[in-house]
N, C-alpha and C positions, 0 to 999 in steps of 0.2 A: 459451549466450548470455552466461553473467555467472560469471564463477570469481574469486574473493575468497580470500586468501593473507594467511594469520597480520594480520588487521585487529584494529589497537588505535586505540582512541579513549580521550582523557581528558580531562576541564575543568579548566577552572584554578580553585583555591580556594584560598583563605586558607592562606598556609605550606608551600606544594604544587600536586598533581594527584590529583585522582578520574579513576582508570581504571572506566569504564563498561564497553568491551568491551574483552575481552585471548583475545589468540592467534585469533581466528576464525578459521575457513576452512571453504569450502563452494562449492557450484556450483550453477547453475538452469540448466534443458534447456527452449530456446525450444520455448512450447506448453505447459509444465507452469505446476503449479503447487507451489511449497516454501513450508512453514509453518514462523513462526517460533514458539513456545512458550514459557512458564518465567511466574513471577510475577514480582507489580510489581517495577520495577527489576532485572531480570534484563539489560537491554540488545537487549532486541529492537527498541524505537522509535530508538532510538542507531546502532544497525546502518543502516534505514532510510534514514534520514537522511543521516548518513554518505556512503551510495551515490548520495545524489542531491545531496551538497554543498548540504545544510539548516542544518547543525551552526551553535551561535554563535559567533561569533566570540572565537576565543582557543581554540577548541576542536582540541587535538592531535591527530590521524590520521595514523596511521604504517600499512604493510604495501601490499598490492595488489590492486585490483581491475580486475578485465579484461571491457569489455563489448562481444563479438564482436571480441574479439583486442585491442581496445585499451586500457593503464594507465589509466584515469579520476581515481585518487585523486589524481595532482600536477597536472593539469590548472588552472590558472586559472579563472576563472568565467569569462573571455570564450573561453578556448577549449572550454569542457566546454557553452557556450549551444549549440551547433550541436546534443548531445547531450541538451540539456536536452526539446526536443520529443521524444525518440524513448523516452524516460524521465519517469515522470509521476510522483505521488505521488494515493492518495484518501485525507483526514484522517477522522480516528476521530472527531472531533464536528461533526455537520453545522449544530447549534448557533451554533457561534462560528468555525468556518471559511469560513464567507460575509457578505462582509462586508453588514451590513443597509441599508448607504445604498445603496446601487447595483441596481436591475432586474435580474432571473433572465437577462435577452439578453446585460444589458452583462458579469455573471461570468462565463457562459460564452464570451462571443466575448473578454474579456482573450485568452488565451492566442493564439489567433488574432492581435490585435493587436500580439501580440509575436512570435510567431515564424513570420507569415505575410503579411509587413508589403506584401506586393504586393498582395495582395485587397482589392478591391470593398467598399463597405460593405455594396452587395447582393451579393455572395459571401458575406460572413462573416454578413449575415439569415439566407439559407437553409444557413449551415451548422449554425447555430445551430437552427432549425425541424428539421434535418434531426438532430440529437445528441438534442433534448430527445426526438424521436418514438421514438429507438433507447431513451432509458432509461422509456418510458410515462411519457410528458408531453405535454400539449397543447401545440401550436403557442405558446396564449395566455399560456403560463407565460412569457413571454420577458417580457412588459409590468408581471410583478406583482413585489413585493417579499418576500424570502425569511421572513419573520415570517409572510407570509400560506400559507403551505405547513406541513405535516405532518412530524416527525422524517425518516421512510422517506421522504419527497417530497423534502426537503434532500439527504438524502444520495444522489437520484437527480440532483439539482443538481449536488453536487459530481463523481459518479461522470461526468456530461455533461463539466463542466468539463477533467476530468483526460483525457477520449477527445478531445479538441476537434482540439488538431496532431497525431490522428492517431500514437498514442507505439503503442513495439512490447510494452514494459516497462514494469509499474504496482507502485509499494510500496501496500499496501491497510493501511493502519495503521490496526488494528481498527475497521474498517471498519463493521460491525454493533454494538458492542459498548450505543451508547448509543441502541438501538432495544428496542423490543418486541419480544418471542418470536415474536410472527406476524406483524411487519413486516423483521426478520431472517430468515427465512424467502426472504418473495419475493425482499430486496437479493441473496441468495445465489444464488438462483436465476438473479436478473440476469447478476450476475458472469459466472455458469457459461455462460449463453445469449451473453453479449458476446465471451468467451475464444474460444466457437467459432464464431460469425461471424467476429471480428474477430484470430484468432490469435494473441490474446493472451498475454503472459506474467506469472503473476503474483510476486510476493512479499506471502504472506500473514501479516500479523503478528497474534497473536490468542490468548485466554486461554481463549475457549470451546472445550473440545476439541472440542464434539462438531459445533461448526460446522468447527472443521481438519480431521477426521477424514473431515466431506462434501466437504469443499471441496480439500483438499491431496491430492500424489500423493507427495511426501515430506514428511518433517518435519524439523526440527534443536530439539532440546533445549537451551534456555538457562540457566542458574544462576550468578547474582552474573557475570555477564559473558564467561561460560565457555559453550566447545560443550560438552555432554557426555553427548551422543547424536544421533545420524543415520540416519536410517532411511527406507524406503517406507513411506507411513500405517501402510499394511494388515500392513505387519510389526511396527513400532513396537508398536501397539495391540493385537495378539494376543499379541507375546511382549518387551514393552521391557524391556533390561535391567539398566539404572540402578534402584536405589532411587528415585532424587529421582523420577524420570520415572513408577515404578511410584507413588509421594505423588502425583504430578500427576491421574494418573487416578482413584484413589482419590477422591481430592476432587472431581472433578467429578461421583461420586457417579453418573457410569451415564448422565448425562444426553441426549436425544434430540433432535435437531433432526428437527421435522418440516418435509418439503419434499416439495411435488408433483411429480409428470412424474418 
C-alpha cells in the first residue's frame, strides 16, 4: 500500500537546517500493521507527518513515497486533498487534540464536512451515531463536550474522528501513550477489532514496546533519524541485531501489556 524511498525531512533553523529524518526507506503491506520505534527525537512523529503532509511550513522533504502506486510527496495540498480522506492521522494526546469549544457530533462529522460535502446534515447525524457506536460510545456522546469524557473516552473521540471518511491508511501517533495501563489496554484492543472489520492499515508510531510487540507485525528501528533495523515483531524481539535496538528492549525492562480476548 505505501513504499517510502530514501525520505529526508528537515526544518529550517537559525544559520541552517535540522535533518530530522535522513535516508529512510520502508514499506507497509495493506492489512498490516508496521511499528515505528527509537526514543524521543528519533524522527518517528516526522516521518508521520511527513506522509500525511502535516510538516510546518518551511519544512524540507525530499525522497519518495508511493501510496498504492502513486508519488504523494510533490503533490500539492489540493491535489494530495482527494488522498487526504483515504489517509487519516489519530494524535498522541486526546487532551489538546480536540478542540474543547465544539460538541463531540460537530469533531467528528468535521471531516465529513470536508471531504463528503454532498451529505445530508441527517446523513452526516447518523454517520456520526453510527462511528461513535463502532468506538463504544453512546449515541448521546454527540451533544456533550470533550472535557466531560475520560482520557481513554477522548481518545475514542479522536480514534471516531480519524474513521469518519472512511480512510483505508491510519498514522496512530502514540496513540495510547498518555493513557493509563488499563485504559491502553482496551484502546488497543479497539484498534485491533477496528483493523479487522474495517481492513485497516496501520502505521504504528510508539515507545511502549510491549504495546508494538502486541500490536505490530513488523517493526523499523529509529535512531537520531536513521533506519537501523527492520524486521517482523516476532523476529525483531527474539533475536534484534543492533545494539541500540538490544538498549531499547533492555529498557523497557520485560514490560507486559495485558489484553483480553
Amino acid at each position: 500500500m505505501l513504499t517510502v524511498h530514501h525520505l529526508r525531512v528537515a526544518f529550517p533553523a537559525r544559520g541552517g537546517a535540522i535533518t530530522a529524518v535522513n535516508d529512510v526507506s520502508f514499506g507497509v503491506e495493506r492489512g498490516t500493521t508496521v511499528g515505528l520505534v527509537g526514543e524521543s527525537g528519533s524522527g518517528k512523529t516526522t516521518i508521520g507527518r511527513a506522509l500525511l503532509k502535516l510538516h510546518p511550513a518551511g519544512t524540507h522533504v525530499s525522497g519518495e513515497a508511493f501510496f498504492e502506486g502513486r508519488e504523494i510527496l510533490a503533490l500539492s495540498e489540493r491535489e494530495f486533498r482527494p488522498l487526504r480522506r483515504r489517509m487519516q492521522m489519530i494524535f498522541q494526546d486526546p487532551f489538546n487534540s480536540l478542540n474543547p469549544r465544539q460538541r463531540v457530533g460537530s469533531i467528528v462529522a468535521e471531516p465529513l464536512e470536508i471531504h463528503c460535502s454532498e451529505w445530508d446534515k441527517n446523513q452526516r447525524r447518523a454517520r456520526v451515531a453510527e462511528l461513535l457506536d463502532q468506538v463504544g460510545l453512546p449515541a448521546a456522546a454527540a451533544h456533550r463536550f470533550p472535557h466531560e469524557f475520560s482520557g481513554g473516552q477522548r481518545q475514542r473521540i479522536g480514534i471516531a474522528r480519524a474513521l469518519a471518511a472512511r480512510p483505508e491508511f491510519i498514522v496512530c501517533d502514540e496513540p495510547v501513550s498518555a493513557l493509563d495501563v488499563s485504559v491502553q489496554a482496551q484502546i488497543v484492543n479497539l484498534l485491533q477489532d477496528l483493523q479487522t472489520q474495517l481492513g485497516l492499515t496501520y502505521l504504528f508510531i510508539g515507545h511502549d514496546l510491549a504495546v508494538v510487540e502486541h500490536l505490530c507485525d513488523h517493526v523499523l528501528v529509529l535512531r537520531r533519524g536513521r533506519l537501523i533495523e527492520s524486521a517482523p515483531a516476532a523476529e525483531l524481539y527474539a533475536h534484534p541485531r543492533e545494539p541500540y535496538t538490544r538498549e531499547l528492549l533492555a529498557a523497557a525492562g520485560g514490560g507486559e501489556l495485558r489484553v483480553e480476548g
